[in-house]
N, C-alpha and C positions, 0 to 999 in steps of 0.2 A: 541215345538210342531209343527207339522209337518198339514195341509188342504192340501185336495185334492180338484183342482178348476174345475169346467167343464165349459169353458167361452168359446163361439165360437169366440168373439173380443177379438183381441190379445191387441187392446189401453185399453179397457177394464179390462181386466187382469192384465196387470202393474200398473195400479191406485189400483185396489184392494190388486196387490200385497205390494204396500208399503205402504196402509194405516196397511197392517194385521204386514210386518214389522215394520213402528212402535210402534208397538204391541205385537213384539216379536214373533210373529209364521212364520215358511217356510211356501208358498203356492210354490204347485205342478200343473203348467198346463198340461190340457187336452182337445186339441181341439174337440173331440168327444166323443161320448156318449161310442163306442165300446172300445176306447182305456182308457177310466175312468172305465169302467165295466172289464175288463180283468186286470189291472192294483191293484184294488179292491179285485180282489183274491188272489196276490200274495203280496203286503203288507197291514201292519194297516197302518191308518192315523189316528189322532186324532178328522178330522170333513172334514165334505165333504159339497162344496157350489155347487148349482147347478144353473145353468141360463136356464129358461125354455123358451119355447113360445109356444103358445096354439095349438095345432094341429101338434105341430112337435116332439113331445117331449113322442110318446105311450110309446118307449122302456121305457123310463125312471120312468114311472106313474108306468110301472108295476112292474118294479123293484124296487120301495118303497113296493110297497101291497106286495111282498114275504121277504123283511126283516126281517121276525122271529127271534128272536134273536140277532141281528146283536144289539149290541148297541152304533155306531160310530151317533153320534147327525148328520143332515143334514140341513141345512140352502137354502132353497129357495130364488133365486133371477127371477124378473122377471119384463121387462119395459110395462107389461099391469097390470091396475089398473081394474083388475076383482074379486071382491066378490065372483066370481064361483071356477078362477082360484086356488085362496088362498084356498077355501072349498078343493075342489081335491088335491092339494097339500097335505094338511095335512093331509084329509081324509086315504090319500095312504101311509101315513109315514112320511111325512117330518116334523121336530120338529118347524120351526120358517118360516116365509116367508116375505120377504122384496121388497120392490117394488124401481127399479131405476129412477131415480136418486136420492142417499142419502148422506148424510155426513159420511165422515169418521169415526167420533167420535163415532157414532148409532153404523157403521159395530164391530167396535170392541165391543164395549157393548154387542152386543146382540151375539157375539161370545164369550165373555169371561162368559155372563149367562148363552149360551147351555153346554157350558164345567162344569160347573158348578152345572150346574141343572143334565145332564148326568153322571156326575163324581161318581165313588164310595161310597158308604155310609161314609166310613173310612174319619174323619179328617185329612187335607193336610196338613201334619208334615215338608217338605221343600220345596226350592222356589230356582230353580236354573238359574238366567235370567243374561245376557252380562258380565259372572262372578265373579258376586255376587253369595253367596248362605246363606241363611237362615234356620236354623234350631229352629222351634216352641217348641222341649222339651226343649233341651239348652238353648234358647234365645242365641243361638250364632250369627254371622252375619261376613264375609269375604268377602275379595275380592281374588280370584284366591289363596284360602288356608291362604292367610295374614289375621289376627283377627283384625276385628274394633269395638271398646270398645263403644258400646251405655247402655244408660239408661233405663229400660224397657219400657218408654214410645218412646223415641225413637228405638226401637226394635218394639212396637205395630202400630206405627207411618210407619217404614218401609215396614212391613208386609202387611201395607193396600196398600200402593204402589206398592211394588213390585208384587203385586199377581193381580192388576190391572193396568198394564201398560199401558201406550197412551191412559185413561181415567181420564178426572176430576172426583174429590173425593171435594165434596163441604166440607165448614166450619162446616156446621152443621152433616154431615155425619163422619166427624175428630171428632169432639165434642162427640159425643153421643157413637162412638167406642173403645174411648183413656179413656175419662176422665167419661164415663155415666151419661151425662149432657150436656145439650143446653144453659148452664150459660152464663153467659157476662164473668166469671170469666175463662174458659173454651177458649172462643173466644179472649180471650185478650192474651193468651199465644200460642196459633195454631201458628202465625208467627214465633214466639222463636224460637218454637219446629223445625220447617220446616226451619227455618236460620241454626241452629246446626247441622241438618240433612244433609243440604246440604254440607256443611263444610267438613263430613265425609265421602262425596261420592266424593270429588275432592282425588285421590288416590297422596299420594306424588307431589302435587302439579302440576304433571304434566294434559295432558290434558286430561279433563273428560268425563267418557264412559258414564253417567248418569246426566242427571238434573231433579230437581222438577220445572216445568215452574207452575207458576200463571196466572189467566186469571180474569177478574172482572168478579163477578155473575157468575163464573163458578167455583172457590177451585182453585186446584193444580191437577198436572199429573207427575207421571214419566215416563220422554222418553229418549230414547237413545241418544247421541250428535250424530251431522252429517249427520241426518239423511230428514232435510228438509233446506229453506234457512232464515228461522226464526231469529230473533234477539237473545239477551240474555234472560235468565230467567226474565219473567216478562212480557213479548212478548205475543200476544195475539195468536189468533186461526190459527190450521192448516188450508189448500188449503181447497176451497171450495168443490161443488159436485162431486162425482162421477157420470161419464155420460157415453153416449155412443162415 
């Protein structure tokens, strides 16, 4: 999935961009408002972030209030903590607004809810992320066409992952989605489950495109390897704020 970013800071821009990579989506920079508006007509994107500031930003208010139709979700960012701001924002169109400085882990959430909340009526039948692909009718599951043999709980197991990348998925949210139950009995297998899992995402032993990192009081996430300077699986939280 492809965001269209309208950030005037270029440092700026590359901290968002690799929290949304690992995340799993391209972001597309646009240092101005004329080259993200013209750029807008000529391809789709999947979700447009916008970085505003109060008094500079008319062209852009107006062009939420004539978005008729358009149903590409837009995500407001902006480093003034104004109650009015947010009203206008939204009021004019924009589905979410988020105030900087934030943590990476929110950016993606609340990216992965508008896509979500925005998306189709139609149930999302497959899941095609760092070559893996997933198919919900079959319960099938590959890597780059190769078949990896899971169990349907690990099949429901992967499915909560992979459709939420570079987000913790607490114990209790694995519990209540896999087995429909917050049991101790339930809790007591979530590790199993997630050891097996991982096992089958190290592709011929060599080195892995994927891990399920653990973090305490936070679940598990699946993230791409390589992509930060992290330890092994088990390793606690991504880089702090995103700032200016």
């Amino acid at each position: 999935m492809t965001i269209a970013c309208y950030l005037r800071n270029a440092t700026v821009f590359e901290q968002i961009k690799d929290a949304l990579a690992r995340a799993g989506f391209e972001s597309v920079h646009f240092a101005s408002e004329t080259d993200l508006l013209r750029n807008l007509r000529r391809r789709n994107f999947d979700l447009i972030i916008l970085d505003i500031a109060p008094g500079r930003d008319d062209n852009i208010f107006s062009w939420l209030n004539c978005r008729s139709g358009d149903r590409t979700p837009t995500l407001v960012l902006s480093t003034t903590r104004s109650a009015e701001l947010v009203a206008m924002a939204l009021d004019s169109g924009a589905d979410d607004f988020l105030v900087r400085p934030f943590e990476a882990i929110e950016l993606a959430a609340r990216v992965n809810a508008l896509l979500r909340r925005c998306a189709p009526t139609n149930m999302r039948r497959t899941i095609e992320y760092a070559g893996f692909s997933l198919n919900r009718e079959t319960a099938k599951f590959s890597h780059r066409g190769v078949p990896i043999n899971l169990t349907p709980r690990e099949f429901s197991m992967a499915w909560l992952f992979f459709s939420s990348p570079g987000v913790y998925i607490s114990r209790d949210t694995i519990g209540a989605a896999i087995w429909s139950t917050d049991s101790d009995i339930a809790g007591r297998t979530i590790e199993q489950h997630v050891y097996k899992l991982r096992k089958k995402l190290q592709i011929d032993d060599k080195k892995p495109v994927v891990m399920i990192r653990t973090a305490y009081n936070q679940g598990y996430r699946l993230e791409l390897c390589g992509t930060d300077n992290l330890g092994a699986a088990g390793a606690d939280e991504l880089p702090g704020h995103l700032s200016d």
